[in-house]
Backbone bond lengths (Angstrom), bond angles and torsions (degrees), N, CA, C in turn:
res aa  C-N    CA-C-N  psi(-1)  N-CA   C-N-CA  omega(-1)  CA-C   N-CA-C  phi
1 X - - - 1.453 - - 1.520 108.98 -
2 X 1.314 105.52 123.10 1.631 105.19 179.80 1.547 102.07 -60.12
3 X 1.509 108.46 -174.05 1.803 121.71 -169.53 1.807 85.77 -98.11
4 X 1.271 90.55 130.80 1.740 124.86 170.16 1.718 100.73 -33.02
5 X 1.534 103.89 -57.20 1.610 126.89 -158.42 1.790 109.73 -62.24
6 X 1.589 83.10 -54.04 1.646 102.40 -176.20 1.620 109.39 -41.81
7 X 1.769 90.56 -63.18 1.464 110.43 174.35 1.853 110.92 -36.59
8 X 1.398 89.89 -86.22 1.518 86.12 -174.16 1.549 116.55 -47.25
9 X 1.367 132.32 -15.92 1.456 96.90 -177.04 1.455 94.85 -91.43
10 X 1.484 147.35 -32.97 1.404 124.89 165.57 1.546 124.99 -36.53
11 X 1.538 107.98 -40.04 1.692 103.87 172.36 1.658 105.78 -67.68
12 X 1.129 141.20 -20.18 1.213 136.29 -167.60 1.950 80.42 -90.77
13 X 1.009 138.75 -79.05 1.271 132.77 -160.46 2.123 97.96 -43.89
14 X 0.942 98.39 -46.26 1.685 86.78 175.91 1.300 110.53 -69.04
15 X 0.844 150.34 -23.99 1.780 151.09 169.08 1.444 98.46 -68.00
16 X 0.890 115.84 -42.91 1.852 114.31 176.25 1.548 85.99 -86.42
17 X 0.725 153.43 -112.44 1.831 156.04 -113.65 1.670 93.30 -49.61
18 X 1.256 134.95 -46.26 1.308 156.27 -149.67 1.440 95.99 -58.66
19 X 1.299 122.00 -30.61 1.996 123.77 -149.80 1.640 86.99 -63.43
20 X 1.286 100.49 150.40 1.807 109.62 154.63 1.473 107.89 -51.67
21 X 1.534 100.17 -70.57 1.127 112.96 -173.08 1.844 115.49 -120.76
22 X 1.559 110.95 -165.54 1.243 95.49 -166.84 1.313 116.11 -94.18
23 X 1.431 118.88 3.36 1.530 124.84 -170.51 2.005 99.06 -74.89
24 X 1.457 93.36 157.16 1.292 126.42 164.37 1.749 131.00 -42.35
25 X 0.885 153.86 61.34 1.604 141.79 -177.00 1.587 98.54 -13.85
26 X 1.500 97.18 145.94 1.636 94.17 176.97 1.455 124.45 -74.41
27 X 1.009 134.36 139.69 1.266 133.97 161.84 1.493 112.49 -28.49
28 X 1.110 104.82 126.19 2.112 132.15 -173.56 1.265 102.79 -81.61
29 X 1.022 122.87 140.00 2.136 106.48 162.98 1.589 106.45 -95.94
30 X 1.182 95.69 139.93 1.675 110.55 178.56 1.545 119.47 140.17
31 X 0.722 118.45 178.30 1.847 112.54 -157.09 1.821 90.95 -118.23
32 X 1.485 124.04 93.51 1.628 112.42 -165.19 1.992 92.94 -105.38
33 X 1.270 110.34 115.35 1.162 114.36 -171.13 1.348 130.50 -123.33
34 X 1.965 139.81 143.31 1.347 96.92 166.09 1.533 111.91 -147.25
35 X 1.047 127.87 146.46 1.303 143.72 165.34 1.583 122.89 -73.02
36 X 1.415 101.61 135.54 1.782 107.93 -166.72 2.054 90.91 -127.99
37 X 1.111 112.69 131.15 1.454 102.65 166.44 1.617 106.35 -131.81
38 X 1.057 144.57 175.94 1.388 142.70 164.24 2.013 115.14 100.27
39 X 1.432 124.68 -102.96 1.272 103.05 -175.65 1.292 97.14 -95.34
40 X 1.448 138.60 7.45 1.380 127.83 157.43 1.607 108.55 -133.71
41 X 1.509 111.19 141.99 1.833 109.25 -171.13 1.171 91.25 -95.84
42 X 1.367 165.36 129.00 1.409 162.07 94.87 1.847 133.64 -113.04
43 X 1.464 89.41 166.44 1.502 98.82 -150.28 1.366 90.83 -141.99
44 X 1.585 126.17 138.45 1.424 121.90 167.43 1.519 101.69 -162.23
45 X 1.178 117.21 169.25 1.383 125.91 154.87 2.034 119.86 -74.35
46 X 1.156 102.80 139.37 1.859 98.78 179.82 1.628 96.66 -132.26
47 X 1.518 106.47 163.52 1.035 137.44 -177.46 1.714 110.17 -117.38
48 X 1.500 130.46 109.69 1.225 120.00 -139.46 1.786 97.50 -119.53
49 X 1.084 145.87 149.97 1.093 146.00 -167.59 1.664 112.66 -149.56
50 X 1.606 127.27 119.69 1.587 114.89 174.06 0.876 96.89 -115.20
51 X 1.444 107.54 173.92 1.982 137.25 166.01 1.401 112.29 173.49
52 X 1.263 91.16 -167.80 1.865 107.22 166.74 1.426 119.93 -73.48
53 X 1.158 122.04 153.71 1.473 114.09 161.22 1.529 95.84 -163.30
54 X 1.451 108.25 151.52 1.803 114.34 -166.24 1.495 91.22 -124.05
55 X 1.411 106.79 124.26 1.491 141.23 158.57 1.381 101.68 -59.15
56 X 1.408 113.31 120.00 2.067 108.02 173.02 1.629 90.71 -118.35
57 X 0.922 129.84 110.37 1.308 117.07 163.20 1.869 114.40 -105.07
58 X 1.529 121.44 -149.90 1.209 118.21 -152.97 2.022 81.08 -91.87
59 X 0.614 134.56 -66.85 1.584 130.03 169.52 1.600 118.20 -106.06
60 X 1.492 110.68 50.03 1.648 101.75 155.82 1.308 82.12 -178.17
61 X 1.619 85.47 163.31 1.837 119.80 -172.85 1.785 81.88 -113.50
62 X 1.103 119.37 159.96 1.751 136.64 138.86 1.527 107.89 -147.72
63 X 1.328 93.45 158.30 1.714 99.13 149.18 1.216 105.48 -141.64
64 X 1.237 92.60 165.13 2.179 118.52 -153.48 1.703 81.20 -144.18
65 X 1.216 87.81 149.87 1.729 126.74 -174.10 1.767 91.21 -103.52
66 X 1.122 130.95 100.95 1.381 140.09 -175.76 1.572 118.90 -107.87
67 X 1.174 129.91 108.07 1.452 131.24 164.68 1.648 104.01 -97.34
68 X 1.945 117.29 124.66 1.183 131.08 172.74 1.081 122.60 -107.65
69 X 1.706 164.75 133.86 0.752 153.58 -19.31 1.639 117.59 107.16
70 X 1.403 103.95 76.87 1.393 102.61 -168.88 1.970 114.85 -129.48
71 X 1.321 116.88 133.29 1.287 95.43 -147.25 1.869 94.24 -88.95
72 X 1.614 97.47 168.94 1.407 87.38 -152.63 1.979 74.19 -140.73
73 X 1.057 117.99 69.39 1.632 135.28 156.42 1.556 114.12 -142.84
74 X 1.559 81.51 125.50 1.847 86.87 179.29 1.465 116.85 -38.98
75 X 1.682 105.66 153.91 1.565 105.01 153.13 1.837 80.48 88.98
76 X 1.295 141.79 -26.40 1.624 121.19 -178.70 1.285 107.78 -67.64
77 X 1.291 121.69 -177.54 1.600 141.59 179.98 1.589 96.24 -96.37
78 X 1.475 106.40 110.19 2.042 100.16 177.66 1.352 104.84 -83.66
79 X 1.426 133.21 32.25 1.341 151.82 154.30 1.987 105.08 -80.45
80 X 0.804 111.95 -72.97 1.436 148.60 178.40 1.984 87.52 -32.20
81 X 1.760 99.71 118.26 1.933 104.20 -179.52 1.034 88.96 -179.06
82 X 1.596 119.67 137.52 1.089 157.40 110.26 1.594 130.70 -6.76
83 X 0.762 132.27 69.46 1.916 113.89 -174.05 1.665 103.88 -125.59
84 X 1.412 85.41 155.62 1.955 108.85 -176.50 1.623 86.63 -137.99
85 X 1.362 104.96 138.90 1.367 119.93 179.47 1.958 104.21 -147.62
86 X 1.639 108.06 161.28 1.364 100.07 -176.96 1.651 79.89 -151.96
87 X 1.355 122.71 161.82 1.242 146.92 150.66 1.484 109.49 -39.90
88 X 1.305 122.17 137.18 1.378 142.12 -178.05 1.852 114.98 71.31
89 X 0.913 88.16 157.88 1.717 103.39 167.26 1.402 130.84 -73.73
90 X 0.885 109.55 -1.87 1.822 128.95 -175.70 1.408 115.48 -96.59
91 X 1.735 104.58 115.74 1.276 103.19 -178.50 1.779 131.56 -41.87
92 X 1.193 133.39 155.67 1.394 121.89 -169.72 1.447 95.79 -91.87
93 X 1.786 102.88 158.53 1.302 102.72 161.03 1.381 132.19 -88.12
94 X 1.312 93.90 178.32 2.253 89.85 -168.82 1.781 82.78 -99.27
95 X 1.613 88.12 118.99 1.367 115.13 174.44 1.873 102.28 170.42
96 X 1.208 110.48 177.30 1.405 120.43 -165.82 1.578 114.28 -95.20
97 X 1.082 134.93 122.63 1.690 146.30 -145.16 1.775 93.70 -119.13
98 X 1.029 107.61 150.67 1.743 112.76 173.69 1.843 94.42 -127.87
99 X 1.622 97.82 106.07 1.371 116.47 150.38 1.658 138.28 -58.99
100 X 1.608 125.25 106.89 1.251 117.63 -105.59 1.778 71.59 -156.97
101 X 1.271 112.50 142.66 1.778 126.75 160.44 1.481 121.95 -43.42
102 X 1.777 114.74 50.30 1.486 98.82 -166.70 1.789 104.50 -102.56
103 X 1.015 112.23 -156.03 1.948 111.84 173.17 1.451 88.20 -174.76
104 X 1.628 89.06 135.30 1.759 105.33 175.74 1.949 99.78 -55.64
105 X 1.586 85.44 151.96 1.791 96.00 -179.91 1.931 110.87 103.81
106 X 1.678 97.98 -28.71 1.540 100.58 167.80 1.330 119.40 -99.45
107 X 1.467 105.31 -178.03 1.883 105.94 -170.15 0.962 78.93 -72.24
108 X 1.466 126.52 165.31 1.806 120.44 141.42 1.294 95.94 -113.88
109 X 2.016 126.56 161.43 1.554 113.08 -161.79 1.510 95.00 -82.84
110 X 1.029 113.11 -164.94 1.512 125.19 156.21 1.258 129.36 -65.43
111 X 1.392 154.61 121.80 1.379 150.53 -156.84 1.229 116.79 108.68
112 X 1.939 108.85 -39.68 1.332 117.69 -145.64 1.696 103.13 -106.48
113 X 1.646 109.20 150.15 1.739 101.59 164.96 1.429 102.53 -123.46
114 X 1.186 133.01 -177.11 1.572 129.04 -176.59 1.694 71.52 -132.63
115 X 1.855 90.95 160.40 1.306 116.06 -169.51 1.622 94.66 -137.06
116 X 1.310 111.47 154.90 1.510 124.67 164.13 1.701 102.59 -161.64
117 X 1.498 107.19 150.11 1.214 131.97 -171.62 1.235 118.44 -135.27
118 X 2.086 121.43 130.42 1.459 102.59 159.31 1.440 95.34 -139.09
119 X 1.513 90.86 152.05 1.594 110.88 -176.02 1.576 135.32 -56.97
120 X 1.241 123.98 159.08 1.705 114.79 -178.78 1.655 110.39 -66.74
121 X 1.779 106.35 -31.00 1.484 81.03 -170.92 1.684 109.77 -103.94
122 X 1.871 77.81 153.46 1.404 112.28 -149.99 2.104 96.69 -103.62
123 X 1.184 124.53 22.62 1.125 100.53 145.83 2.000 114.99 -112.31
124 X 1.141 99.28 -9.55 1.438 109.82 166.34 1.490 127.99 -99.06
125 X 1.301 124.81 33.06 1.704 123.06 -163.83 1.512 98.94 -29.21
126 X 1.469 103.79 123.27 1.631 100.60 159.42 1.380 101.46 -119.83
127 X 1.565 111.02 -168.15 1.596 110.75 162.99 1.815 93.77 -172.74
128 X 1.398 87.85 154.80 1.419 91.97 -167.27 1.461 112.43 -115.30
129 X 1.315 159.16 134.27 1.272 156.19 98.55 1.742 145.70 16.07
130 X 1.245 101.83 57.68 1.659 94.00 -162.28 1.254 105.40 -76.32
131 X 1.264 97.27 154.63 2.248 137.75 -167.62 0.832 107.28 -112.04
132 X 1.295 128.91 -52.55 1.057 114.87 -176.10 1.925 121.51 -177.45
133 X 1.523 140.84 162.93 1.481 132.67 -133.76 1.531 126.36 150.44
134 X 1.048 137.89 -171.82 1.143 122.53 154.21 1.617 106.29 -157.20
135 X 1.261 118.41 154.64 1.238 141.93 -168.60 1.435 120.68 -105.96
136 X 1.330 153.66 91.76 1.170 140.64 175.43 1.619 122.20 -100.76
137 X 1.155 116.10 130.15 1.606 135.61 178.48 1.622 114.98 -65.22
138 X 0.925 143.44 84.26 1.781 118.53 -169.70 1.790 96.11 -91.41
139 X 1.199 100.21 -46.90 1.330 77.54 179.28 1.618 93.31 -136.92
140 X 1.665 89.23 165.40 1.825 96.66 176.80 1.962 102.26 -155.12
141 X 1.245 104.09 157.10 1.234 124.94 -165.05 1.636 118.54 -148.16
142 X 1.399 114.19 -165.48 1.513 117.47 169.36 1.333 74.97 -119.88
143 X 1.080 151.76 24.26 1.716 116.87 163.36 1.694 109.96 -154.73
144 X 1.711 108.97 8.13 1.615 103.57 153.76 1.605 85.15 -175.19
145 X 1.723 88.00 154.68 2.119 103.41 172.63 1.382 94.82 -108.17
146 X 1.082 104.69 179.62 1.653 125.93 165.60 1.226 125.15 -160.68
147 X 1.270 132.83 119.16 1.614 145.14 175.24 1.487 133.90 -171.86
148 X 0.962 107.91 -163.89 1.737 104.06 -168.88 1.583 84.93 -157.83
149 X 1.537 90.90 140.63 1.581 127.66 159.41 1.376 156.63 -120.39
150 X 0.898 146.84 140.84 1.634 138.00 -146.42 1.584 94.85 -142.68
151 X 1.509 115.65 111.91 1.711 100.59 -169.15 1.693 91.11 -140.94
152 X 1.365 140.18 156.43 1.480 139.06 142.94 1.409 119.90 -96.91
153 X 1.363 115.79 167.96 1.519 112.85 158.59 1.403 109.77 179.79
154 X 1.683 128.99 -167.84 1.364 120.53 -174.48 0.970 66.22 -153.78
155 X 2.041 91.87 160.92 1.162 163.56 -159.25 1.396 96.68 -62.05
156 X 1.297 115.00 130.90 1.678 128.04 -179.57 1.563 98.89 -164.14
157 X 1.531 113.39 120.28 1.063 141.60 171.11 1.444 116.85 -126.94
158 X 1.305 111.94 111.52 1.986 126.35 -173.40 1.816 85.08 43.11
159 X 1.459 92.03 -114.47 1.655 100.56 -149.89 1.833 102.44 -100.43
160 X 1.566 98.15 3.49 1.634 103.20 -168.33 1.886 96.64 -88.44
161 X 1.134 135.20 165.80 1.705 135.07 -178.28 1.406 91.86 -167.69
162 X 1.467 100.29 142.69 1.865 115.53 175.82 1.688 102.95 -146.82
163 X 1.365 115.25 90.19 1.503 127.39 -177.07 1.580 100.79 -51.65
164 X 1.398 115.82 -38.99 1.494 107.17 -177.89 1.258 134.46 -79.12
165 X 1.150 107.43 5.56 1.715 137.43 174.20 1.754 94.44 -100.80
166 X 1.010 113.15 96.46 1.592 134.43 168.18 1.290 126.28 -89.69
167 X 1.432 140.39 159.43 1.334 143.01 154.98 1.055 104.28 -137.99
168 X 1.867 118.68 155.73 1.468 107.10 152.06 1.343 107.10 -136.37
169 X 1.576 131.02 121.85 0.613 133.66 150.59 1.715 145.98 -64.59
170 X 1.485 117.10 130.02 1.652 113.30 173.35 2.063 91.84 -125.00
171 X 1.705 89.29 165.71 1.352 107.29 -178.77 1.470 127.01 156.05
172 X 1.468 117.24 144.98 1.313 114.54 -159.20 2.059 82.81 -122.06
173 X 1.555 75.70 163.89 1.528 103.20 168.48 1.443 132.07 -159.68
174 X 1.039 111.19 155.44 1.709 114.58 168.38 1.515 111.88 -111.01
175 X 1.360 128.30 125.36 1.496 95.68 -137.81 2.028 68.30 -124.76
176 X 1.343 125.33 168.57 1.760 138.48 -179.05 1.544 84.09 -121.29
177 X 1.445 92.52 148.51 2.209 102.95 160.66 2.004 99.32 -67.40
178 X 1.282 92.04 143.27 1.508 116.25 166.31 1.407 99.01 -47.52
179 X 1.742 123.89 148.81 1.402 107.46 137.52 1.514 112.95 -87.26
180 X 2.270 93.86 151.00 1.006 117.22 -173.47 1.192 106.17 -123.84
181 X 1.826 115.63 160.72 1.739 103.92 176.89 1.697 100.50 -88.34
């Protein structure tokens, strides 16, 4: 199994590479926010973006339905995102999801999204591993989601992992579709 981290920051470089062009998605209304407590304390405002994105690994293709999470206050690390992803391309329904030990490239079951996290500060890149949480949908569309989440996990760097190095994340969003070509 490739590293959780690696993974997710290539899906974050495809969510950026993806734009037509180079402009901005418009600003969403709603307050999309998130809270970190445990081996890192932080709090910021994010700017949240979903779509498709296809997993190629050494013998399999997938695609995962991905909502990202990127914080959008000066002075952060534009490394530094949030993401929940689930198996297939099909928007999720508005109902409550259990955040669960998955990594892009596997099935994930039905119900469930896998989560991964890395932090604002930028002389220590970390990123974390979520186990487990839950995710709720309130509303969903082709042209904005909405929900809040409550997820944990530990510390995973490339091939190094420290279970006792924890986070827990909570946070809501209003999330716009990615641009796509």
């Amino acid at each position: 199994m490739k590293n959780l981290l690696v993974i997710q920051l290539l899906l974050l470089f495809i969510f950026v590479g993806c734009s037509k062009d180079s402009t901005e998605p418009e600003p969403v209304p709603g307050d999309s926010h998130i809270s970190v407590s445990g081996d890192l304390t932080e709090s910021y405002k994010v700017t949240a973006l979903f779509g498709t994105s296809t997993y190629t690994g050494d013998t399999v293709e997938k695609e995962y339905f991905s909502i990202v999470l990127f914080p959008n206050e000066e002075g952060t690390n534009p490394l530094a995102l949030t993401m929940l992803f689930k198996s297939g391309p099909e928007l999720p329904s508005i109902q409550t999801y259990t955040i669960g030990k998955h990594a892009l490239g596997q099935d994930i079951p039905a119900n469930n999204f896998g989560g991964g996290f890395s932090g604002l500060n930028t002389e220590n890149f970390a990123g974390y591993t979520m186990t487990q949480g839950m995710l709720l949908f309130k509303t969903v569309s082709e042209s904005n989601i909405t929900g809040e989440f409550n997820m944990s996990g530990y510390w995973q760097q490339f091939l190094e992992e420290d279970s006792s190095r924890t986070v827990t994340i909570t946070g809501n969003f209003y999330a716009a579709p990615a641009l796509e070509d």
